[in-house]
C-alpha positions, 0 to 999 in steps of 0.5 A: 500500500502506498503510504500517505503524503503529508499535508504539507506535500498536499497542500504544495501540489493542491491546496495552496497551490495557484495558477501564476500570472507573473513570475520571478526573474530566478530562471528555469533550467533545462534540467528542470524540464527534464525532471518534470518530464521524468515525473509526468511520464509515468502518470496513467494513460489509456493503454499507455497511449502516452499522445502528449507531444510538449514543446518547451518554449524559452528562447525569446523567438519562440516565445514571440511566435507563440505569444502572436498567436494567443489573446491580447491578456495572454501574450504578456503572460507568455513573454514575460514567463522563463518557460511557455510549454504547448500541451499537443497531442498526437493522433497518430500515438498507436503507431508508438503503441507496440512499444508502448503497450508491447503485450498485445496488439493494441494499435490494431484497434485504432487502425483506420479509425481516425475518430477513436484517435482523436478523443483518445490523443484529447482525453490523455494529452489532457490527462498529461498536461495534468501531470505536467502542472502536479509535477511541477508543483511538486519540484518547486515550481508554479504554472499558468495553464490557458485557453485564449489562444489560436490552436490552428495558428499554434499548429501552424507555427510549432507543428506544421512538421509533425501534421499529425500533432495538434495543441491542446492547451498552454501553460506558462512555467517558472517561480510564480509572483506572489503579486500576480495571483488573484484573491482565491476562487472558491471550490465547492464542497463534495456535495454539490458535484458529487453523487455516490450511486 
């Protein structure tokens, strides 16, 4: 049995944590990325699908293009931020699958079916990309996860080699600014969204 996480941990990756509008001027080094990676990789996904494709945004070009395709409010948030990262997904992930999912012949059941593809590669890049914001704030960093943004202007602009990966959504990385957050949004208790049937 797993042992429980302290409520300090708890509240580190949920409780306290935020999503950040603005960051500190401490950069993010690219070891950083990696062990985020190395922490979110073994989060769950249907049949090991694992269709989360992630472009690590941190030169000052790159930040630019991604930035002329997002909202007037989002574009500061991305060229300010030491990291902007695209969440994609892959509808071609069964090609990976022999690999992936090695003990049985699971591409054989997304051959030819475009449609399965594209809810699979959504629902677990989503799932990934919640992976991506838990082991972040795990290793000590803060993240802003948007919308408002072009996703075919996206696709355009950082997957037009890879046609087969499109965005999903975008989050901005690094050590938050305690100014830029805003007054805490309430969550509602188990009751109000919860049925036990």
């Amino acid at each position: 049995m797993t042992e429980k996480l302290s409520d300090a941990a708890l509240d580190t990756i949920f409780r306290t944590a935020r999503s950040y509008n603005g960051y500190t001027d401490q950069p993010v080094a690219d070891s950083d990325l990696h062990a985020i990676w190395d922490l979110m990789r073994w989060g769950p996904t249907s049949a090991n699908q694992m269709p989360a494709r992630l472009i690590w945004v941190v030169s000052d070009e790159a930040k630019q293009k991604l930035a002329d395709c997002t909202s007037a409010q989002n574009a500061p948030k991305i060229l300010k931020a030491p990291v902007s990262v695209i969440i994609g997904m892959d509808t071609e992930f069964h090609e990976y699958l022999p690999e992936l999912f090695p003990h049985t012949d699971a591409k054989a059941w997304f051959d030819g079916n475009a449609e399965l593809r594209a809810v699979s590669a959504m629902r677990n890049s989503t799932l990934q990309g919640a992976y991506f914001i838990i082991a972040a704030r795990a290793l000590g960093l803060d993240t802003g996860p948007m919308s408002g943004f072009d996703n075919g202007k996206v696709d355009a602009a950082f997957f037009s080699e890879t046609p087969s990966v499109r965005s999903n959504f975008i989050s901005t990385l690094g050590y938050g600014d305690p100014s830029s957050i805003y007054e805490r949004l309430p969550r509602p208790d188990f009751a109000k969204f919860n049925t036990i049937a």
